[in-house]
Structures are given as C-alpha cells and as structure tokens.
C-alpha positions, 0 to 999 in steps of 0.5 A, a space after each residue: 174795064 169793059 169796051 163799053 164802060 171806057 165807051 161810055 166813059 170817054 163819051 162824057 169827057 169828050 162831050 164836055 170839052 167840046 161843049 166848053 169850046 162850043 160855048 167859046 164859039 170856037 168853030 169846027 176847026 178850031 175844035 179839031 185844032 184844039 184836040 191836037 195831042 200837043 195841046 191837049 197834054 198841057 189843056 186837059 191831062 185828064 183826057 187820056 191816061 197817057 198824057 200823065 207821061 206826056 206819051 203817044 198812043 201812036 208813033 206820028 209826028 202829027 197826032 190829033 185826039 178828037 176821036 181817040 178812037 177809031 169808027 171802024 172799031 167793032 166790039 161787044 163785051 159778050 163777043 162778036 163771034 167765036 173762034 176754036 176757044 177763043 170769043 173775039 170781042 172786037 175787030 176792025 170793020 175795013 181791015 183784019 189786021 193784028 189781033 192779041 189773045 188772052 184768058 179765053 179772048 181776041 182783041 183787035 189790036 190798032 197799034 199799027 193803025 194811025 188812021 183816025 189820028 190824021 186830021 183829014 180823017 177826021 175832017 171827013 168824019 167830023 161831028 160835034 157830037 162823038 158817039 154819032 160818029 162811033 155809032 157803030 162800034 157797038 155790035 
C-alpha cells in the first residue's frame, strides 16, 4: 500500500468518527479522550489493524489515537529525493532519526517517536478536520 492510499484511506475513518462524535455534541476534549487507545480498541477495531491484537504501535502507558500519524511526517510515493541508489520516500521534517531500507527505497522510521501519541501534542495541534492537520505531509 502506498503512503497516499493508507493517507487517504485513514482519512475517512477518522472523519467518520469524529463526524459521529460531533453529532453527539461531544466537545474537543472529549473527542481527543475518546481516541484513547483503551477505548478505541473495544469502540472501533476496525480503526487500526492492530487493535485486532489489542497491540500498541508505541511502548506508552498513556497512548492517544486521534492522529495515528504524526504532522512532521513527509512522504511522496514517487520520492522526496535520492540517495546513492536508494529513492527516500519519507522523512521527518523536526528530527533525521532512524530510517529502514528495502528493494531500492528509504522510509523513515517512527518507531522510537511517540511524539504525536501524547495528548498535550495533540491539544496543541488539534482540528476536527485531520487532513488540515496532516496538510504537510504530502510533498
């Protein structure tokens, strides 16, 4: 799957479920409350293919799902530049860190960053509408 298919894609089930919650009257807080990994494992399984398992995409006691993604992640599917023989298709726009290599390609990988996965950081970016906060991911 590309970048942008599981962009698009995740896109719409957020949208959904915050467009159900709106219509509850639930407020921003409550919002973010709700996308607590806790209960969005029993509320919506279908969200994230690792709830199946009941699994964490990060090791944190505390982990919020609302953007399951972080803002600072960059991608294009046709590559944001090249490296010897390598097309980099994503990186991090606040910190180099890790990346991983495979059949001609770089990813970055987040697995060591919990950043978006706090919710003061997501307090500080918060918008009902996820893609204006994932506005620049896209390259």
């Amino acid at each position: 799957m590309s970048y942008s298919s599981w962009f698009d894609a995740h896109a719409i089930k957020h949208k959904k479920i915050v467009d159900k919650l709106v219509v509850k009257s639930y407020t921003k807080e409550q919002i973010i409350d709700y996308f607590d990994f806790d209960n969005m494992v029993k509320e919506e399984i279908d969200f994230c293919p690792l709830y199946a398992d009941n699994k964490k995409c990060h090791d944190m006691k505390k982990l919020n799902c609302y953007l399951c993604a972080c803002p600072n992640f960059r991608f294009n599917d046709e590559g944001l530049e090249s490296y010897n023989e390598f097309k980099v298709l994503s990186k991090c726009a606040i910190n180099n860190g890790e990346k991983f290599a495979g059949k001609g390609v770089i990813h970055q990988d987040c697995s060591s960053c919990t950043v978006p996965h706090h919710i003061a950081f997501v307090e500080k970016v918060f918008d009902y509408d996820w893609k204006k906060i994932m506005k620049d991911c896209r390259v």
